[in-house]
N, C-alpha and C positions, 0 to 999 in steps of 0.2 A: 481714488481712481487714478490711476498711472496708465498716459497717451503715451503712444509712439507716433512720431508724425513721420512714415519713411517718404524721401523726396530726394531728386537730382539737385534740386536747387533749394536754398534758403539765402536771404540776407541775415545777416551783415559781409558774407564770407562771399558768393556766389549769386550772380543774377543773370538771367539770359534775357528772361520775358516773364509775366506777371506774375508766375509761381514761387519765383523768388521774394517777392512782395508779399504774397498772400500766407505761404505759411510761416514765416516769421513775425507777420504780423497776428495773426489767429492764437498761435502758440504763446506769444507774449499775454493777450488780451486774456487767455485762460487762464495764466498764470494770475493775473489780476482776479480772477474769479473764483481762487480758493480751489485751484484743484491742484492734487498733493503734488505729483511729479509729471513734467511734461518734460518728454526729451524730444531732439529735433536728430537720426541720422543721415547724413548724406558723405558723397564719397567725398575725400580728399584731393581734391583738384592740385594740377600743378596753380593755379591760380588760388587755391586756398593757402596752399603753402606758402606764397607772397605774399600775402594779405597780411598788412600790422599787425591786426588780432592774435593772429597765429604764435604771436610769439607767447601767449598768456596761455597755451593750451598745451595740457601736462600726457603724457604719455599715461593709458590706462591700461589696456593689456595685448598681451600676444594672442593670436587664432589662429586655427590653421582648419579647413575646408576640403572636401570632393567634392570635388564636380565631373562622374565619367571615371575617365583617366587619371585625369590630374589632383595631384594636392597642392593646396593653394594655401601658402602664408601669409599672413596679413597683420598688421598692426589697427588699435584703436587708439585715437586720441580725444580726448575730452575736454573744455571749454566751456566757460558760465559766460552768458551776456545778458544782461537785461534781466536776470531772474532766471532765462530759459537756457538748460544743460544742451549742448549740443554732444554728441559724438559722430567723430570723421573717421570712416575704414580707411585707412592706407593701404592703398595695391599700388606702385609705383607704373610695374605694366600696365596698367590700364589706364591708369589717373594721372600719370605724370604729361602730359598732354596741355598744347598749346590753348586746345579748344575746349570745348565742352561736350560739344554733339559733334556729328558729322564723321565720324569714321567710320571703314568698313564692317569693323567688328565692335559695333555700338551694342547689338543683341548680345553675345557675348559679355562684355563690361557691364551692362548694367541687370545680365544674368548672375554674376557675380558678386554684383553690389545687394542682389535680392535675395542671396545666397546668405551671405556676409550678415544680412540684416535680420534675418530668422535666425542664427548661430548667437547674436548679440542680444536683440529685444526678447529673446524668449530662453534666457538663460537664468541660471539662478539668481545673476544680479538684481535681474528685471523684472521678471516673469510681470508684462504688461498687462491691462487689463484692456486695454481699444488701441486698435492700428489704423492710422487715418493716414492710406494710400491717396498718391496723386500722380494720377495719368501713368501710362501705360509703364514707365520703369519701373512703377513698383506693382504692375497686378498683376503677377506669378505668386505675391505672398502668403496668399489664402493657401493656395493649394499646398505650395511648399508646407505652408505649416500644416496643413489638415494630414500628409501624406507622410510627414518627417518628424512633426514636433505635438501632437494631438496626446497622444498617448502617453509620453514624457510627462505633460503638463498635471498638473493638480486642480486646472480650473479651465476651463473654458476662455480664451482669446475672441473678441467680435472686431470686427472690420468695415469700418466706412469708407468708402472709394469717392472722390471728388473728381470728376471730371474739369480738366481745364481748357484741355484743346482736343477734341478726336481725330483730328485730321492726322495726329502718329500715334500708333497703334504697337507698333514693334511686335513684326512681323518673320517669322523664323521657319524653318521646314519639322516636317515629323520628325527626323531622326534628330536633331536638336533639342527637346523634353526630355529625353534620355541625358544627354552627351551638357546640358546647361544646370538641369534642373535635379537629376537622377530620379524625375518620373516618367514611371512605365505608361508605353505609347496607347496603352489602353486608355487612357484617359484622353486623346487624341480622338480614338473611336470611341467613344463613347459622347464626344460634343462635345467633352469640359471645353479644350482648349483648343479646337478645330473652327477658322472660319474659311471660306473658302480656299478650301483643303490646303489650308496651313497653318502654324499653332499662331495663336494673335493673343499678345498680350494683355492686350486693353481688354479686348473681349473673356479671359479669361477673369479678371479682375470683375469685371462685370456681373459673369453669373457665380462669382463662388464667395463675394462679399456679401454684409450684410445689412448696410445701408448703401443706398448710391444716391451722389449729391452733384450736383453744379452750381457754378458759381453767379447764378442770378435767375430769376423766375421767370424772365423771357425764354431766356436760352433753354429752360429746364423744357417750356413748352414747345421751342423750339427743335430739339431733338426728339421730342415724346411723336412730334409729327413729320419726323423724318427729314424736316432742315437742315442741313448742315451736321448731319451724323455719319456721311463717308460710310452708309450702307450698314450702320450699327443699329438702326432704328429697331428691328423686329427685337435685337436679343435687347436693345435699354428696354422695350417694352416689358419684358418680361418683369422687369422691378415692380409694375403700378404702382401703389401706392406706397412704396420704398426709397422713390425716387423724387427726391428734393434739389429744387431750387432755392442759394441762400445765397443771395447782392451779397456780394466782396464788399469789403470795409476798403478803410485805409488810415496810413500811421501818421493820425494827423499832430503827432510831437514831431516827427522828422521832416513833415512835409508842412511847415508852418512860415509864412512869409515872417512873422514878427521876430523870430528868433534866427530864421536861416540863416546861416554863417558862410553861406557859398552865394548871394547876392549881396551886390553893393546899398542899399538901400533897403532895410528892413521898413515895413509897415505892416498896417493894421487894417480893417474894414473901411476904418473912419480915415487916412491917411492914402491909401490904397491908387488914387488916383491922379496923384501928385508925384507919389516914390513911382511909381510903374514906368512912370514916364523920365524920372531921372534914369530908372532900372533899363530904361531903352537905350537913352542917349548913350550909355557905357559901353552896353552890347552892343550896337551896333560902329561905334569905332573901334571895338576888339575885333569886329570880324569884316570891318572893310567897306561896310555897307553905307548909305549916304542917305541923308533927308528922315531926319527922325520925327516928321510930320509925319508921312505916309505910316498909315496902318501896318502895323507886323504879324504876318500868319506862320505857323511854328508847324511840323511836325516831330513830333519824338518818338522813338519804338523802333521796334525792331522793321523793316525793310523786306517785304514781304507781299505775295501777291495779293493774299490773304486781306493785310492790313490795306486795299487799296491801289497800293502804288503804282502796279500795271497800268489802272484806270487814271490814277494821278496822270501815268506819263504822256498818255494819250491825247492830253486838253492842258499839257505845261506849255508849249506856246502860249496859247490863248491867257492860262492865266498869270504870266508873266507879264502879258502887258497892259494889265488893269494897273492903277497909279500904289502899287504895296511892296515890300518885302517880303522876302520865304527865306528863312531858314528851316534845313532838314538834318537833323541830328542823330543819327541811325546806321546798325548794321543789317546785315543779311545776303538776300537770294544776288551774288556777284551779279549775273546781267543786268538787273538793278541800278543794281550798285553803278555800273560802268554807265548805264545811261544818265544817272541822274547827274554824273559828276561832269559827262559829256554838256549836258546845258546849263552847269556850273561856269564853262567857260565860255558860253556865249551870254548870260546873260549878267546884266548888272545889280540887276539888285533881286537875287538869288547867292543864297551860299549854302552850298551841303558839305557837310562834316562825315565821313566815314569813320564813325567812332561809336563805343557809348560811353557818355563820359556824363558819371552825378554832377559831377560840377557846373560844367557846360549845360544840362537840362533841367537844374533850379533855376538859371539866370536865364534861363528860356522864358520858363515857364513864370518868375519875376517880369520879365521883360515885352512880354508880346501880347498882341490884344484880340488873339483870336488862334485857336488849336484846331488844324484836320485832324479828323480821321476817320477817313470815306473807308471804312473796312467791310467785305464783301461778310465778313460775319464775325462776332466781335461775342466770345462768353460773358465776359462782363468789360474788361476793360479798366485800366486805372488811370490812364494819361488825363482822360476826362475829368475825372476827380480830382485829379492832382491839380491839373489848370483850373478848374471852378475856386480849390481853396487859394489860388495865387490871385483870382481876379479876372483870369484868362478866359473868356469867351468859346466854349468846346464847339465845332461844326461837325458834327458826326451823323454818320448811316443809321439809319433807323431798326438798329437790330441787337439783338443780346440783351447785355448791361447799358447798353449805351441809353436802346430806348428807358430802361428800367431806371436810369441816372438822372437823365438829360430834359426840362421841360422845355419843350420848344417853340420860340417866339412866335404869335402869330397875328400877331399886330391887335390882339385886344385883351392879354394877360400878361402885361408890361410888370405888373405888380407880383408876377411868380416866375416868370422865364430867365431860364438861365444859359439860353446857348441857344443852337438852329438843330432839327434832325432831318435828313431826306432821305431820299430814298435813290440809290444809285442804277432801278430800274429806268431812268430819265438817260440819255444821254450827256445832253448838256448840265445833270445833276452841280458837277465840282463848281462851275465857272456863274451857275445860278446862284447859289448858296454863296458865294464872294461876293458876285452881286451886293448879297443883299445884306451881306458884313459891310461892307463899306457903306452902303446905304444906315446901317446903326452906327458906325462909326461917323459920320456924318452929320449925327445928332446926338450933343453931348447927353443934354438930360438923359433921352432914353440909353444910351452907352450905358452912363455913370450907375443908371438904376437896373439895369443888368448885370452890370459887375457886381454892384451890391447884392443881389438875388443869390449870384453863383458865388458867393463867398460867407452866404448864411445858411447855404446847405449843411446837413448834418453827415457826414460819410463814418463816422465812428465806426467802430468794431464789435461795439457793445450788441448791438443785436445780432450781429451772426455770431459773434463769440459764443452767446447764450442760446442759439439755436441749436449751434453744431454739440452742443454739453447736453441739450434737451433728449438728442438725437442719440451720441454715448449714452447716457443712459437708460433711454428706451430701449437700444440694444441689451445692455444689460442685464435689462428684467427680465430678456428670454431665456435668460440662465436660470433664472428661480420656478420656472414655471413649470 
């Protein structure tokens, strides 16, 4: 069985947000699973081109593409990490680029990227057998191929779509399916790729794939009932029972406090509560901060309304002046941004970093004795995860992956809880929930016997690895039938 996993992002090369995490990690753990060829495409960023690795990655062929009007030249490059073949499209115009997201002609770029990625994965090199799209820069692919590469083929291609985040959708006018895609607008009227009388790519990924998945079974129920689906509910409905939820893992070799090479003080389960606290003393005179008694509460991620922050900003007086530190480690939404750094300079023992930096957010998550993240909806989430295997106490929104992760203390399941969950329908929700962190910090035993909880959690890969292979080849068997 030969995967193609098409994606904006992957680790080790590219990360924005948790998609970089999840398919590099899934792709590795199949690779462990005896399945023949797994390749990982995504474009060639100007930031892939810096990236160390890069210089191990050999030149593999020339292409050249229509799209419309234009012919488009393009290079592939190739790369082994871990077991798992990557290949990078080179388009210089598109990808040489400071950012990642965020430009005017986003549609476009990663029109081309999905262009680029049917001309590669379904060529004679490859000719794949499952394309596992995620989020809307790759669900044009179905179609592109049913409309351009079906015929070609000597076998049948199936298509799993993982939803990560629906809130982007990429969003384009009718005479663009023509002019991105070179299909005719008939397909437009016809519904393929029409939502509110505009072509939507998420949406078209939707109905022309042939599994659809999310990244945790809250969330899966979550949007089946119209939460948090940004008005997609009716067409996910259309999946029933195609439509799976499968909890995200995580790369518990990389994210491993005993080996971490980016914290001062490596430990173990049994050591955990000792080192943490040298792992504080470090961090907190790297960044200025004073009194390595008071509790430390962390946030990491991306800076987003989404993930909270609005709500954060709204009740940071208040919780700045309970007896803790906050460090916030994060980019994103500028206003944000500007506010948070605004009571950067009024307060003492607060420091935000406008960054995302691996390094800085091991020694965090090393370092601190309690993680937000009040997120107004959260598909599964990994910060969570990350800080339970460091020791770190998760306080999150009761929703997604979080609830699906997170068992939540309630003063009489001392013996399984590994963190707090509420619910941000409360107003005073943020400045309760600290409350009631320092209230357990407060009390070593119980502390000590929660960090132990949250760091004998299992987050492995092993069972979504083998869910999402279940799922490949139950699509498969609709070929024989």
């Amino acid at each position: 069985m030969k995967i193609a996993f098409a994606t904006s992002e992957s680790l080790p090369l590219v990360k924005v947000g948790g998609l970089g995490d999840v398919v590099y990690s899934l792709a590795k753990k199949m690779k462990n699973n005896n399945i023949s060829k797994i390749m990982i495409v995504l474009p060639l960023y100007k930031q892939v081109r810096e990236h160390p690795l890069f210089k191990d990655a050999t030149f593999f062929k020339d292409y050249s593409l229509r799209m419309a009007w234009r012919n488009i030249d393009y290079k592939v490059y190739r790369f082994e990490y871990n077991t798992v073949a990557f290949y990078l499209i080179d388009n210089p115009y598109y990808f040489d680029r400071d950012e990642i997201y965020g430009y005017n002609d986003d549609l476009e770029r990663f029109a081309f990227f999905q262009n680029a990625f049917c001309q590669v994965a379904f060529s004679d090199d490859f000719k794949v057998d499952v394309v596992h799209l995620n989020d809307w820069e790759t669900g044009m692919i179905p179609l592109i191929y049913k409309t351009q590469y079906s015929r070609r083929l000597n076998k049948e291609v199936r298509f799993l779509m993982t939803i990560h985040n629906p809130a982007y959708q990429g969003i384009c006018d009718r005479k663009d399916l023509y002019d991105y895609f070179n299909i005719p607008e008939s397909y437009f009227d016809d519904g393929t790729t029409r939502f509110d009388d505009k072509v939507n790519y998420l949406k078209t990924g939707i109905v022309t794939c042939d599994m659809l998945t999310t990244v945790s079974s809250t969330h899966r129920d979550e949007l089946a009932r119209g939460e948090f689906a940004h008005g997609l509910e009716n067409i996910i409905a259309l999946k029933k029972s195609d439509f799976v939820g499968i909890t995200n893992g995580l790369d518990t070799k990389h994210f491993n406090p005993d080996t971490d090479k980016h914290i001062w003080q490596n430990y173990n389960i049994e050591s955990a509560i000792k080192s943490k606290k040298i792992n504080k003393e470090h961090l907190l005179k790297e960044l200025g901060l004073e009194n390595p008694d008071l509790p430390l509460f962390c946030i990491v991620g991306r800076l987003a309304s989404q993930k909270g922050i609005s709500y954060l900003l709204k009740h940071l007086d208040e919780t700045l002046r309970f007896p803790l530190n906050l460090v916030i480690l994060g980019k994103g939404e500028a206003d944000l941004e500007n506010q948070l750094v605004f009571f950067d300079g009024h307060y003492k023992n607060l420091k935000v970093i406008i960054d995302y930096s691996s390094d800085l957010a091991h020694k965090l998550y090393a370092s601190s004795d309690f993680l937000l993240m009040p997120s107004f909806y959260e598909p599964c989430g990994i910060s969570q995860m990350v800080a339970m295997r460091y020791g770190t106490l998760p306080l999150c929104s009761n929703v997604g992956g979080l609830k699906d992760t997170v068992i939540s203390f309630n003063h009489l399941n001392e013996d399984v809880a590994n963190g707090i969950l509420f619910s941000l329908n409360n107003e005073d929700a943020i400045n309760k929930v600290i409350f009631e962190a320092l209230d357990i910090y407060s009390k070593p035993r119980l502390k000590n016997k929660l960090i132990h909880n949250a760091m004998k959690a299992n987050f492995s890969w092993n069972k979504a690895a083998k869910e999402y292979i279940r799922l490949y080849r139950q699509m498969l068997m609709k070929n024989k039938k």
